[in-house]
C-alpha angles and dihedrals in degrees: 000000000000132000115229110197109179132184111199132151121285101234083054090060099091086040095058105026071062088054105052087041082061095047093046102259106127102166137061146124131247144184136183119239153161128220145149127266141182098265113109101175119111118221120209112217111186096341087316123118120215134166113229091229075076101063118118107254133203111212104207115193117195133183115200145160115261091252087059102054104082092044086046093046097051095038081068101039097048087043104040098046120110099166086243138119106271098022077144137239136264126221126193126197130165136256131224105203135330131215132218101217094199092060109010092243118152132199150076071290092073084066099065 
């Protein structure tokens, strides 16, 4: 089993939760947050200047079986782009178990 933990804009999330319901992946957990990043470069909107370290995020964490990662990854990645400076980034870790609570079960099993 694998952890996706993905940090994406905000305005991409319904975009990309779309996305994961179409390649089979119906649970998952998010936050919003807020957080720095390397960028340095400064955008003007309408005569107003923001730094895109600024911008509103949305933090997905996603639990799948191994022979879901690649169609979840690029599910995000195909859905969450913009071209643009702070589009966001995707981690992957793995899990050791998981644990249904209700029954006990335990298993790559528990995810579907």
């Amino acid at each position: 089993m694998k952890k996706i933990e993905a940090i994406i804009r905000k305005s991409k999330f319904t975009t990309v939760k779309n996305a994961l319901h179409e390649v089979g992946i119906n649970f998952f957990s998010y936050w919003d947050v807020t957080g720095l990043g390397n960028e340095q470069e400064g955008h003007v909107y309408r005569g107003v200047s923001y730094s895109t370290s600024d911008i509103q995020r949305r933090y997905l964490s996603i639990v799948v079986n191994d022979d879901f990662l690649d169609v979840a990854i690029k599910a995000i990645l195909d859905s969450a782009s913009t071209g643009d400076v702070g589009d966001g980034k995707i981690f992957v870790s793995n899990i050791e178990e998981c644990y249904r609570i209700r029954t006990g079960e335990k298993g790559g099993t528990t995810l579907k």
